[in-house]
C-alpha positions as CSV (number, residue, x, y, z in Angstrom):
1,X,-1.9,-23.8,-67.4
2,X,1.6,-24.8,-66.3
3,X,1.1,-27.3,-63.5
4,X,5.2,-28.0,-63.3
5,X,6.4,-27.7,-60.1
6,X,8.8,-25.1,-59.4
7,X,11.7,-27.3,-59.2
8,X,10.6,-28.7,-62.8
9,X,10.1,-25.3,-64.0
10,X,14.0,-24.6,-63.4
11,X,14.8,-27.5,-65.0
12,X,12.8,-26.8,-67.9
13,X,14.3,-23.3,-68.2
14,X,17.9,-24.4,-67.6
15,X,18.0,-22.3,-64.6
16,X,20.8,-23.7,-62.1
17,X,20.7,-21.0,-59.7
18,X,17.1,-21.0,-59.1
19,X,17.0,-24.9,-59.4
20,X,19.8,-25.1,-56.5
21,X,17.8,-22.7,-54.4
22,X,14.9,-25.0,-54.6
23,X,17.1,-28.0,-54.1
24,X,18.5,-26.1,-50.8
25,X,14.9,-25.5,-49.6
26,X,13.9,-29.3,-49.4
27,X,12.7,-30.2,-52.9
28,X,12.8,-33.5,-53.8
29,X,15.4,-34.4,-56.2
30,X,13.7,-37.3,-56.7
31,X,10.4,-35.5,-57.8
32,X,8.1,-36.6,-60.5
33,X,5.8,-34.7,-63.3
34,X,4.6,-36.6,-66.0
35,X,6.3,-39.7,-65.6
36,X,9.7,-37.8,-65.1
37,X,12.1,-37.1,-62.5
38,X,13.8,-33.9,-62.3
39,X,17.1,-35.8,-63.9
40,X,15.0,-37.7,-66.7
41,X,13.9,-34.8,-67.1
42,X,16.9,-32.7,-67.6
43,X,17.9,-35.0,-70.0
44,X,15.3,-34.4,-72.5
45,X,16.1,-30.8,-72.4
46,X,19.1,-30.8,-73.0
47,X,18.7,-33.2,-76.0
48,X,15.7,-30.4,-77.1
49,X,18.3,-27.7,-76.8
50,X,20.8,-29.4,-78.6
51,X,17.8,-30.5,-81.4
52,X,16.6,-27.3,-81.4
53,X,19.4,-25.1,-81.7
54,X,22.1,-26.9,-83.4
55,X,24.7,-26.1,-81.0
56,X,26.3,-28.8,-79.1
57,X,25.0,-31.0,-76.4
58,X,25.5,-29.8,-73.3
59,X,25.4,-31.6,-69.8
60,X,25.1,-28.9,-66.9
61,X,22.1,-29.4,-65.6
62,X,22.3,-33.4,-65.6
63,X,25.5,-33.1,-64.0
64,X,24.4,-30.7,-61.2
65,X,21.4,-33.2,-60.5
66,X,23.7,-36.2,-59.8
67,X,25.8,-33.6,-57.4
68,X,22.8,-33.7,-55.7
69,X,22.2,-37.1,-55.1
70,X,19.7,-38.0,-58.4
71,X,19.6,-41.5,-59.0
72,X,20.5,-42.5,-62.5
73,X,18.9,-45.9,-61.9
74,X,15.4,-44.9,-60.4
75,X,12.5,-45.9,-62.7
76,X,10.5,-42.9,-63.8
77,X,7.1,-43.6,-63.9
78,X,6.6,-42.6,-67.6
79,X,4.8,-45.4,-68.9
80,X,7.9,-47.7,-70.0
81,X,9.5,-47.3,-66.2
82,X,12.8,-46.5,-67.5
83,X,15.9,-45.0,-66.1
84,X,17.8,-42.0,-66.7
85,X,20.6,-43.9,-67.7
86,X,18.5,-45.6,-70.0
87,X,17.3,-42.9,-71.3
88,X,20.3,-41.3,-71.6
89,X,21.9,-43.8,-73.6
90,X,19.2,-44.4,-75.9
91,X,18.3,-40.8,-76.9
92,X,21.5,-40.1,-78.1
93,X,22.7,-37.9,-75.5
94,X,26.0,-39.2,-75.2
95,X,27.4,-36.9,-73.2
96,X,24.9,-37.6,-70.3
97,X,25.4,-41.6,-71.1
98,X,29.4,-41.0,-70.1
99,X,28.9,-39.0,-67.3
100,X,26.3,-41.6,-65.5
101,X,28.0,-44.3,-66.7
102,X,31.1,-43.2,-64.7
103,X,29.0,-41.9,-61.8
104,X,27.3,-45.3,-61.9
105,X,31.0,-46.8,-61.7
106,X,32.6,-44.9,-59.1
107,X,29.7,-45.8,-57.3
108,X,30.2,-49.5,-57.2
C-alpha cells in the first residue's frame, strides 16, 4: 500500500504538471514522508533516475521546488536531520549542489 501523499506521489513520478497543481491547491512544499521533504525528496529521484538509467542527471523537478519556495536548509527529519543541500552535495548530484548553492547565495 502506497501511503505517499499525493504531492510525494508526483514527485516520485517526475510529474511537474500534476505536482504544480497540487502546489496551487495549498500543499505544503514543505511536507514530509519518511523523513523527507518533497525537495529531499526530489533529489533522490533524480539521482535514482540518473543511477538507473544511465542518462544524465537531470534537475527539473529540484529546480521547480525551490521556484516554489522549498527551503534547501530545512532539516528533514530522516534520522540524520540533514538538509537538501546537504544531501545534495553529498550524493553526488552535482547538478542540484550548483543550483542550491547559488539559490542559497542570491539569497543572502
Amino acid at each position: 500500500m502506497n501511503d505517499m501523499s499525493p504531492a510525494h506521489q508526483a514527485v516520485e513520478a517526475e510529474d511537474l504538471v500534476t505536482l504544480r497543481r497540487l502546489l496551487d491547491e495549498g500543499a505544503d512544499v514543505h511536507e514530509e514522508y519518511d523523513g523527507l521533504t518533497l525537495l529531499h525528496h526530489a533529489i533522490d529521484v533524480e539521482i535514482d533516475g540518473h543511477v538507473q538509467s544511465g542518462d544524465g542527471l537531470h534537475v527539473d523537478t529540484t529546480a521547480y521546488l525551490l521556484a516554489r519556495g522549498a527551503d534547501p536548509e530545512r532539516r528533514g527529519g530522516n534520522g540524520a536531520g540533514i538538509t537538501a543541500r546537504h544531501q545534495a552535495s553529498t550524493s553526488g548530484h552535482w547538478l542540484a549542489a550548483c543550483l542550491i548553492e547559488e539559490w542559497v547565495r542570491m539569497r543572502r
